[in-house]
N, C-alpha and C positions, 0 to 999 in steps of 0.2 A: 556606744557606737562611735567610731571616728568620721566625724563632717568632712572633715578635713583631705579625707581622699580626694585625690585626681588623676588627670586621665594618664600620668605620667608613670604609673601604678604599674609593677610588672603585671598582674592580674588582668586588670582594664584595657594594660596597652596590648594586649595581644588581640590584632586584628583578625586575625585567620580565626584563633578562636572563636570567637561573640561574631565575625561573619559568618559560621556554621554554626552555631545557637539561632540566632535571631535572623538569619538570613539577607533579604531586603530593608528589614526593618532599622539592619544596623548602620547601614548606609545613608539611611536619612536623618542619623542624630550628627548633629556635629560637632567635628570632631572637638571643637571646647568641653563641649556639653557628656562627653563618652567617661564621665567617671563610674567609678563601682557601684556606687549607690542607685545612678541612672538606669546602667547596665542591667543592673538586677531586676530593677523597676519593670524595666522593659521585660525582660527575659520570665517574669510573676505572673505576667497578664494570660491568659489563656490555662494558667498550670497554678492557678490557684488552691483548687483542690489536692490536688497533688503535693505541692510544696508544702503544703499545710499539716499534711500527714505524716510529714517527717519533720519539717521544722514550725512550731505552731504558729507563727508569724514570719513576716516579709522582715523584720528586724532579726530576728533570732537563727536567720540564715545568713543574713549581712553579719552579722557579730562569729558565728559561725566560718565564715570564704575567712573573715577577717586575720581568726587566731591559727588559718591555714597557711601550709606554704603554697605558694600559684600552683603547682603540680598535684596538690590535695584536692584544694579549692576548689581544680579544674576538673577533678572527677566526682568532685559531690556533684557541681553542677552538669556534668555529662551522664551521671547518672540517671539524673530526673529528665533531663532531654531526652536517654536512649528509652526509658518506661512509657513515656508518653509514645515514642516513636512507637517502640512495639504494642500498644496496644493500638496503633492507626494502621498497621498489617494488617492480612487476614491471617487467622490462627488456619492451622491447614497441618497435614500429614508429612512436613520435612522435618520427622525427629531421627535421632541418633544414638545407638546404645557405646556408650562406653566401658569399657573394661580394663581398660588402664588409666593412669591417671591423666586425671586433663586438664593438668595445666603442661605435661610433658606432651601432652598432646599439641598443645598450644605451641608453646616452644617449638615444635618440628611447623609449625603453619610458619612460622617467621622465618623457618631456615628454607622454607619454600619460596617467600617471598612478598606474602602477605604480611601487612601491619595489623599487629594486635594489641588492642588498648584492653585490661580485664578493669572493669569497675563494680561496683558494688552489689549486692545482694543477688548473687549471679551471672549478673549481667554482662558480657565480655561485647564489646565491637569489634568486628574484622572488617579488611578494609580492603577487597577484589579492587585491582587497579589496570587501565588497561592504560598505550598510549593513543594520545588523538591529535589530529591535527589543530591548532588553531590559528588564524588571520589575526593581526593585531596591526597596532599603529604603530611605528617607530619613527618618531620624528617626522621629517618629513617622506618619509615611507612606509610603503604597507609590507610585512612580512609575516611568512606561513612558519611555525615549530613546531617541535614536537613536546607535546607534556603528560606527564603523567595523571590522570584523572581515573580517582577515588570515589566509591560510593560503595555505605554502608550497610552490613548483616547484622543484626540482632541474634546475637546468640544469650538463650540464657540454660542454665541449667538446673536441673531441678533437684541436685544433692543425694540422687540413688542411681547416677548412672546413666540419665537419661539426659540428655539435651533437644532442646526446639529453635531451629533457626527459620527466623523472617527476614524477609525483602523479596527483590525481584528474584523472578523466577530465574533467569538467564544465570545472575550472578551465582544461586543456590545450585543449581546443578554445577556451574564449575567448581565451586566449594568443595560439594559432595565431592567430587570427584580424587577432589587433595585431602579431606577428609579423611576419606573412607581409604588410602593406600596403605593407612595404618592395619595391621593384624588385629589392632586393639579397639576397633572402630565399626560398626555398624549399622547400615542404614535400617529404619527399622520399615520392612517393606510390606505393602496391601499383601490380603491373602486373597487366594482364589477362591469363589463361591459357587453353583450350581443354583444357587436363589435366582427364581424369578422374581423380576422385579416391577414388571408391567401394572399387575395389577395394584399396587400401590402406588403407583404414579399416578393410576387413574383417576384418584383421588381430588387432582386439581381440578377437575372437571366438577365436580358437586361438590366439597366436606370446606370448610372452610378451615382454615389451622388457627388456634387460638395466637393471640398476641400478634400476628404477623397477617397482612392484606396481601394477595397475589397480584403483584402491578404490571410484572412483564412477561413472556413468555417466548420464546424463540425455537419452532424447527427446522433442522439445517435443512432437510426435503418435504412435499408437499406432495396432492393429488393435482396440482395445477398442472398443465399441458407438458410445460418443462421441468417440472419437480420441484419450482423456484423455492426459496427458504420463504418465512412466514411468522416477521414479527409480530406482539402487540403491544401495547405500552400505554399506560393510562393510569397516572396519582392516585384515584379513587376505585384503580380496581380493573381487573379485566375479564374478571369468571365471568357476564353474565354477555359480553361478545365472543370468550371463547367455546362458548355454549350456544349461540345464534345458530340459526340455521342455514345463514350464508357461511359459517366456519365450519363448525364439525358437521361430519358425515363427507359434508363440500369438500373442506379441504385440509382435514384432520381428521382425525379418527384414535382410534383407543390405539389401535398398530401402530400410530404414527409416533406413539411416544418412544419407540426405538432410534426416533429419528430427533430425539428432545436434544436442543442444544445449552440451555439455559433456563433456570425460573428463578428472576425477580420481584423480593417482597420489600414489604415496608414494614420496619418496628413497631409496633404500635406505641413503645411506651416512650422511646428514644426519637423515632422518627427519622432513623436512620438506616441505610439502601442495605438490603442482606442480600447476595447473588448465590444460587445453587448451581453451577459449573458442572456440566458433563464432557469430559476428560476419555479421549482413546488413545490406544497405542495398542501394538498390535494383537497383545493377546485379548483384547475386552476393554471395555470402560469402566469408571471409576467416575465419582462424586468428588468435587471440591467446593467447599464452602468459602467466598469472599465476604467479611465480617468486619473492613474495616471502618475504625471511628466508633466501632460499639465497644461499650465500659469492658475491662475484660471479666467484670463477674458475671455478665449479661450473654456471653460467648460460648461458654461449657452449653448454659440449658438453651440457649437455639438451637445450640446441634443434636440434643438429645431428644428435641421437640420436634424438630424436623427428620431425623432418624424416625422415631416414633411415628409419627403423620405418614409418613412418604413411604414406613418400609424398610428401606435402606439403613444402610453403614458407609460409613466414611472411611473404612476400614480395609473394605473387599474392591477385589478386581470382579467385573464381572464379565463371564464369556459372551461371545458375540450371538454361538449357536443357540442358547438359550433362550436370547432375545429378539436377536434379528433376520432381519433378509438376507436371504441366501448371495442376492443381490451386492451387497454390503460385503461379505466375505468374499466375492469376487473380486470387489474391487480393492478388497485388501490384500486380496495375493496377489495380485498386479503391480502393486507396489514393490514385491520381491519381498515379502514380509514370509520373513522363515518359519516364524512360530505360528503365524496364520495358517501357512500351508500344511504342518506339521500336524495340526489340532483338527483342521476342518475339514481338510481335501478330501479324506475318504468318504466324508458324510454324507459328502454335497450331491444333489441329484444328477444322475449321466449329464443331462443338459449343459448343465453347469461344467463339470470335470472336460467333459466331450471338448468344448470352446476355451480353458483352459488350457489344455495340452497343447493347441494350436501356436498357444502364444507363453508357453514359459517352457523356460528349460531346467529342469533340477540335477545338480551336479551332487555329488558325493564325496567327500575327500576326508583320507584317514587322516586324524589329529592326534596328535601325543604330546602329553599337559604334564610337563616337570614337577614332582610332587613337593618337590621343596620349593623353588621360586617363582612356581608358575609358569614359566613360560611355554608358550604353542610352537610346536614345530609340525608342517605338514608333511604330509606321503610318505616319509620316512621316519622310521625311528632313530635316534639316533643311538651313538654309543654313548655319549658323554655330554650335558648341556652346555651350551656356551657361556652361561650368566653365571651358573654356582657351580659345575662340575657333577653336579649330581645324575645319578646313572638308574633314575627310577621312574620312569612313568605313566602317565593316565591315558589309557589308549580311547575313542572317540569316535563315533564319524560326524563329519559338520555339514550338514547341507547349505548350499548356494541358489537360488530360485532366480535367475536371470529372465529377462522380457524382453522376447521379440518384437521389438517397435514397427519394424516393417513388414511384418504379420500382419501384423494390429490395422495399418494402414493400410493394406493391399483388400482386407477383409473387409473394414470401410467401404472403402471407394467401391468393391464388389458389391455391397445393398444398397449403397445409393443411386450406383447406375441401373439397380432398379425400380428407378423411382420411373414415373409415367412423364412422356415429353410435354405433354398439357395438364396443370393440375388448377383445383380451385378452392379458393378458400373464404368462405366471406364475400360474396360480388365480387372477388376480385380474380383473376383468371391470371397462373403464368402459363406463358407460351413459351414454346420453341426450346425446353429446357434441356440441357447438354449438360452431363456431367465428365468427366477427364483427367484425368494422373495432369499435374502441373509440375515441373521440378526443376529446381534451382541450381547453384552451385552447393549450398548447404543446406537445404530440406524440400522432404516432397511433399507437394498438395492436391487437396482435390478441389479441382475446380469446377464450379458452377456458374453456367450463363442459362438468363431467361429474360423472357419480356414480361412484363407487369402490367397488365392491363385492367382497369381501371374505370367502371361504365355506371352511367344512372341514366336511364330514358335514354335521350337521342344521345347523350355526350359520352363519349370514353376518352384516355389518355392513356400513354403506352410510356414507361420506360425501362428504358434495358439495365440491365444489373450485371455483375462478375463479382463471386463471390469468391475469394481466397482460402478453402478453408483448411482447417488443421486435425490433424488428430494426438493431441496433448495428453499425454501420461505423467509422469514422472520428472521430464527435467523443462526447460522454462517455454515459454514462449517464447517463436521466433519474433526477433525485436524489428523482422519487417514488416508485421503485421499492426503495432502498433509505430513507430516509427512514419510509415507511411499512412497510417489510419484507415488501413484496407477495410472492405467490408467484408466480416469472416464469421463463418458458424464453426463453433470448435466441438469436435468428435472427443467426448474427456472418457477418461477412466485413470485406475491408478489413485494415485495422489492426484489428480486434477480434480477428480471426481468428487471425493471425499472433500476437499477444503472449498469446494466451488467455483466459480470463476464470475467475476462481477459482471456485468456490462457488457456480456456476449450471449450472444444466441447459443445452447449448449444441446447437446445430443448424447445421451447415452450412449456409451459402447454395448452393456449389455441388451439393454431394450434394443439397440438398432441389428443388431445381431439374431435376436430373436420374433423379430417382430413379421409381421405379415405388410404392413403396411409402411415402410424405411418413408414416403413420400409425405404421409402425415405428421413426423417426425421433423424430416427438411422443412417442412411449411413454417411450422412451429416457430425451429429454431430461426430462420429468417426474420420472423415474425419478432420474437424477442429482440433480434441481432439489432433490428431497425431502428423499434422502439428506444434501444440502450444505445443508439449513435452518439447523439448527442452527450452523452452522460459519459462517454472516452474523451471525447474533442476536450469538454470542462473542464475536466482535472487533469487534464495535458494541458491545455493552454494556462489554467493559473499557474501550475510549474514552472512553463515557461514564461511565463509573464514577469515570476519573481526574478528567475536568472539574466533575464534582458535587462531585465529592470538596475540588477546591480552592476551587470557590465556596463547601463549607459552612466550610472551613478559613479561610479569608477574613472571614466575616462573623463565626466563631464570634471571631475577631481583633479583630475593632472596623474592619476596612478602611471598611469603608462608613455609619459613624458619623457623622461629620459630611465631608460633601461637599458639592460644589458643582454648582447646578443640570449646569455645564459638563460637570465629572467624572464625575455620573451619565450624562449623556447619552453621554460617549465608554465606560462601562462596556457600555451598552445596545449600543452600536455591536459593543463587540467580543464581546457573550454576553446576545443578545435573547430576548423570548421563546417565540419559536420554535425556540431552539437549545437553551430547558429546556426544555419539552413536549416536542422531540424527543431530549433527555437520557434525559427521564423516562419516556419510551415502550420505549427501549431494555430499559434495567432491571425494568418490567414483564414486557417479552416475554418477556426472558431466564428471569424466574422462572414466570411463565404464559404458555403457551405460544399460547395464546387468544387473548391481547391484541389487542385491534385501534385505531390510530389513527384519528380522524377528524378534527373538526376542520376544516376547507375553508371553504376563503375563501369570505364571502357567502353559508355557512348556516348559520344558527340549530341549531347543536346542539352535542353534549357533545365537549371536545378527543380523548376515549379510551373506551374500551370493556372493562373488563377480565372476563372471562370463567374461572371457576377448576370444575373439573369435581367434581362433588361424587358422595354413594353412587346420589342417584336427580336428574337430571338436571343444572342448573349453578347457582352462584353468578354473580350478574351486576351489576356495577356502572358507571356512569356517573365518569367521573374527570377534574376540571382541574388541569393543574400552572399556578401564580402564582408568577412572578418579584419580587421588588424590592431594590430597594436601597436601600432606607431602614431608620436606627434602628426605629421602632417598628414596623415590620412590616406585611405585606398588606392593605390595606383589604379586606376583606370588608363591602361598603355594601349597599345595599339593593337594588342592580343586580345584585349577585353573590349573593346572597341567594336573589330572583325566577330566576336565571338557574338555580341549582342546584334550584329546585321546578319549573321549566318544563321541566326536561329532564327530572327523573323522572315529572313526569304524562304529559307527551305522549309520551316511551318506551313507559310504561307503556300509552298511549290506541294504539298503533300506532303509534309510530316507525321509526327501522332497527332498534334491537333489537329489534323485535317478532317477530322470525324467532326468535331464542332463547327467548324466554318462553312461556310455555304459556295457554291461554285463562284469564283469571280470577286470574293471576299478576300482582303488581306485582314493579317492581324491586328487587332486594335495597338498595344504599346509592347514595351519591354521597360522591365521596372528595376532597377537596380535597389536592394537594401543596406545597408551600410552602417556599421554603426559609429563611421568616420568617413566622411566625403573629403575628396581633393575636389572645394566648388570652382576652382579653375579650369578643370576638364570638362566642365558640363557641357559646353558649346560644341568642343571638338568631338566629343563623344557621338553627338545629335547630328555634326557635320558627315562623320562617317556615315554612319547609320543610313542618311539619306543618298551620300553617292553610292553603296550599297545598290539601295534600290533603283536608281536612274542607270544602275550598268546593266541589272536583272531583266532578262525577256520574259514573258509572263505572268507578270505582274502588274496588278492596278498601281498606277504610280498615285504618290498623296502622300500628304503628310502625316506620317507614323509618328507619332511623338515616342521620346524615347522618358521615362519619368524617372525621378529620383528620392527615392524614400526614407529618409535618417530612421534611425533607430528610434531615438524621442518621437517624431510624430506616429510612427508604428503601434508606439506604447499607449501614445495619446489617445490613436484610435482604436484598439482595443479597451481602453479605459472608458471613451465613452459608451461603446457596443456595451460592455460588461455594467455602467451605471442602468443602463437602459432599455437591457435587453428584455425584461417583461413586455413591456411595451412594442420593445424592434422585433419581436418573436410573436406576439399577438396579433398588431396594428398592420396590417399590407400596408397603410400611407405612410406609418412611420418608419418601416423595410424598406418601402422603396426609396423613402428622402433620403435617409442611408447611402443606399447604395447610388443614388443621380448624383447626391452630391461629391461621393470619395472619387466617383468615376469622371463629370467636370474638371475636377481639381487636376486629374492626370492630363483631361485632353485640351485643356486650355493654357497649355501654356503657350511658350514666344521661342520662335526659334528653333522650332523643332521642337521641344523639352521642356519640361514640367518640373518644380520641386514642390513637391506638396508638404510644407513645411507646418510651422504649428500654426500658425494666422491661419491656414488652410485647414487644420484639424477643427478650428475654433469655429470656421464659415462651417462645417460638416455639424459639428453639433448646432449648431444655432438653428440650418435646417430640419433637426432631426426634433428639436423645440417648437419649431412653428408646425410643425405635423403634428406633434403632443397634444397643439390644443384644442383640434380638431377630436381627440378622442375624450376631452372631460365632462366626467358624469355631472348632470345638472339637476337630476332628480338626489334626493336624498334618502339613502337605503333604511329601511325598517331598524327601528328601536328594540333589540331584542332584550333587552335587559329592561324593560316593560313589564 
């Protein structure tokens, strides 16, 4: 062996190399220290076993790269990289028949535009490449490119024609797709079955499978009020909870295994995760096994055990009518799903077809299929193709299954207006309930208002509600509904139905269509809607919280110091200001729960509403968030000025917050957000503001502080809410310290004007500490481990 290598070694010095071998790993050797020997060293540990199989020691592989050229070298060791790789897949159903040769197969992947490396004992990598944006540093500047970004398929072949490729699944379906344009290429595709399958599922319920512990379980619907999904998950096993009498019969059952979305074991001998994946598309489902990290001798007899156990094949499609709710096919023709309608429609019971028809349109159009290159031409046949000239074809008809969405929603809105004007659920009574077409410039809703009333003994409480809601099929949610963090029950079917929708109150379209009672159904979904508020605001606000976070890390940089008219304009493109107002509205909500967005195109009023509940009725302010990206920061001119005095007179004269304010009440402040202040306008700004209201008749004259909120302290104060919020969500004295102290900080300033800077963040939490200590336990909780 040569000691004597170093890092200056065509082999060793290839960084790009040994960074995709070793990864991170390779980063932290330095660069002195990056010889062959090192390298290898590194690159052994984990693949001991492996390397051993081919070379019988860690030397005999060095002595081996050594009497290589780098280009050999570099595929022995890419070799045992790619074998490892593919055995950390899961083995699964993307094989391929070939019938021509495949390395000329190959060849045409590169003239496609894929890179393909062939290395050893079948084993070829392709290398799907997309471009992506990335930010980097340049000097003293930060710049966005464009680069090509590579990630690899394991292809290997098994020497009769057959090939198996792993990785992601996204990547494989494009593959397939360039794959398979070959005539000499084949995917090898599930066959259709008539097997029921039920009763061999039911097996998880009592049989236990040799080798393998049942740890997780997943149905995508339930018997719970709103059909909610139904995990369970436990190391040591979950048969004898999914067998409790609070679960099955409650809220599973043997039928519901139609509705099985996943089952989770453990190895026993490896101790590593096996997942059983149930897989639809339109004609039926299908089983997928996820296997990775298991040895791959260990891989063939799981699937043959679990085959065996369960029933199943890894093999077959299976139909929907055999196994499921009629229910379920409804909402798979709703999706416009052809071969759904094709297979099932006739079967289904009148009920069914009768409410169908209402809402799809099935169109018919003659196809003629060029028998030589394929190609589709509709309605007419032609004389002559236009791809190869051939004058032969496959005549056809294609059905198209179109959805009437405004159907859909007229017929909504029709059962829910006959929901009852008083209903009760739980002690709790709504009143006054009104249901109503709402409609926008781009979608229509139905809206719901009621009072909530709320009693035990002498005491009740009432609050009123407007409910936004939707009826969601197929294409996305309107983005005002989360955007402004409305409260909405969503009417699903379709693709809404089938994939779920998290965090909302939901309603079947079919149940609500057939049901007798549409009002037990609204309760429900309200009920859900309420419950999941808080769990929209969360995961909006930490979104938003990152993105503020790097715009304030950015400019506190100098990023946006000296730019060009150009550069600002492509900043504004990728984070305008309506992506900070609706940053900044996040983060309000999150800490006040009140908050309201407004803001609307083509009215004159204030971007936000923020709303903080006090001892005896609210704190109430008016609020604009202002973007820039300029050195000296936000113009605040004489338009932004007027603008922050017109919205506190005319609020104050009877605007929309005039529902919150009490007679004779002015608005508490107006809050500017910024996440660059000009602090030399502060004064002037506060000056208007006030002769504003000294010209105003009608109004209680006083001092309106006008406040000023930087971005940093915004963050700051989300930051402490978010450290604390166990506490600030449990504790009433530690909610209220909270909110006395953010609310002080605005009305005590000088001058008319407030800036609640971070010394003021800092006085906020310190209060919100001395409340904390008011809530610690003094007794000491039971020893269970006794």
């Amino acid at each position: 062996m040569n000691n004597e290598m170093t890092s200056h070694d065509p082999l060793s010095n290839d960084d790009g190399f040994w960074g995709l071998l070793l990864g991170k790993k390779y980063d932290k050797i330095p660069e002195s220290e990056r010889t062959l020997e090192n390298l290898v060293s590194e690159f052994y540990i984990g693949r001991t076993k492996r390397t051993d199989s081919r070379f019988e020691s860690i030397d005999d592989l060095l002595a081996e790269l050594e009497d290589q050229s780098p280009d050999s070298a570099q595929r022995i060791l890419l070799t045992i990289w790619a074998e490892e790789k593919w055995a950390q897949k899961s083995s699964g159903s993307n094989g391929f028949r070939v019938e021509t040769n495949f390395e000329d197969e190959l060849r045409r992947l590169e003239q496609e535009g894929l890179f393909v490396e062939e290395l050893a004992d079948g084993f070829t990598l392709v290398w799907p490449s997309k471009e992506v944006r990335v930010t980097t540093r340049e000097g003293n500047r930060v710049r966005s490119r464009l680069f090509e970004q590579a990630h690899p398929l394991f292809v290997r072949e098994d020497g009769a024609g057959e090939i198996e490729v792993r990785g992601a699944k996204n990547r494989i379906k494009k593959f397939s797709k360039t794959f398979t344009d070959s005539d000499g290429v084949n995917r090898i595709e599930r066959s259709q079955t008539t097997q029921h399958v039920i009763d061999g599922l039911a097996s998880i319920f009592d049989d236990e499978i040799e080798a393998l512990t049942l740890t997780e379980v997943e149905f995508q619907r339930t018997y719970l009020p709103d059909g909610s999904s139904l995990s369970l998950s436990n190391p040591t096993g979950v048969r004898n909870d999914l067998n409790s009498d609070a679960v099955f019969q409650e809220l599973v059952d043997l039928q519901s295994l139609s509705e099985l979305s996943h089952l989770g074991f453990n190895h026993n001998k490896t101790g590593k995760k096996v997942e059983l994946k149930v897989e639809r598309q339109e004609t039926g489902f299908y089983f997928e096994i996820k296997d990775r990290y298991l040895p791959e001798s260990e891989k063939e007899a799981i699937q043959l055990l679990i085959e065996d156990k369960l029933g199943i094949s890894f093999d077959n499609i299976y139909p929907y009518d055999v196994q499921l709710r009629d229910s379920y096919i409804f909402h798979q023709i709703l999706t416009g799903a052809v071969d759904t309608y094709n297979r099932y429609f006739d079967d289904l019971p009148d009920e069914e077809r009768s409410l169908l028809n209402k809402f799809i349109e099935v169109a018919e159009i003659d196809t003629f299929e060029c028998y030589r290159c394929h190609e589709v031409y509709e309605e007419e046949e032609p004389e002559e193709c236009e791809e190869c000239e051939g004058d032969s074809f496959k005549e056809d008809i294609q059905r198209e299954v179109s959805i009437d969405d405004e159907a859909i929603h007229e017929a909504a809105l029709e059962s829910l207006k006959e929901t009852s004007a008083t209903l009760s659920d739980n002690g709790i009574n709504f009143l006054n309930v009104s249901i109503d077409a709402y409609e926008t410039k781009n979608n229509g809703y139905i809206r719901a208002t009621f009072q909530e009333v709320a009693s035990a003994g002498k005491e009740a409480n009432t609050h009123r509600y407007e409910y936004i809601n939707y009826c969601l099929g197929n294409g996305r949610l309107p983005r005002r509904i989360n955007q402004y963090l409305l409260n909405s029950v969503l009417v699903v079917y379709g693709k809404a139905y089938l994939n779920g929708r998290e965090n909302f109150g939901t309603i079947d379209l079919h149940d609500l269509l057939i049901t007798d009672s549409p009002e037990d159904l609204f309760v429900s979904a309200v009920r859900n809607s309420t419950s999941q508020f808080r769990n929209r605001i969360i995961g909006r606000a930490g979104e938003a919280f990152e993105r503020l976070q790097d715009l304030h890390q950015r400019g506190a940089a100098g990023e946006f110091d000296d730019l060009s008219q150009e550069e600002r304009k492509e900043l504004k493109g990728d984070y305008d200001y309506n992506k900070f107002e609706r940053d900044v509205f996040y983060l309000l909500k999150f800490m006040f729960l009140f908050t309201e967005r407004w803001g609307r195109e083509g009215e004159t009023e204030t971007d936000g509403c923020l709303v903080i509940p006090e001892d005896e009725g609210y704190f109430i302010a008016s609020y604009d968030p202002k973007l820039t990206y300029t050195k000296k920061g936000y113009d605040l001119d004489a338009g932004e000025k007027n603008k922050a005095a017109w919205y506190m007179v005319t609020e104050n004269l009877g605007g929309a917050l005039s529902v919150s304010l009490s007679d004779n009440e002015n608005l508490d402040a107006h809050l500017f957000v910024s996440n660059n202040f000009r602090e030399g306008q502060f004064p002037y700004v506060a000056s208007r503001v006030q002769e504003w209201f000294e010209q105003s008749e009608n109004v209680e004259k006083g001092d309106i502080p006008v406040a000023f909120l930087p971005l940093e302290s915004l963050l700051s104060l989300y930051d402490i809410f978010d450290r604390h919020y166990d506490p600030i969500i449990e504790y009433p004295s530690v909610k209220t310290a909270f909110r006395k102290a953010f609310i002080e900080k605005i009305r005590n300033g000088e001058d008319g004007y407030s800036v609640v800077d971070t010394d003021a963040c800092d006085a906020v939490e310190e209060r919100v500490l001395q409340a904390l200590k008011g809530t610690t336990r003094n007794r000491t909780l039971k020893d269970h481990t006794e």
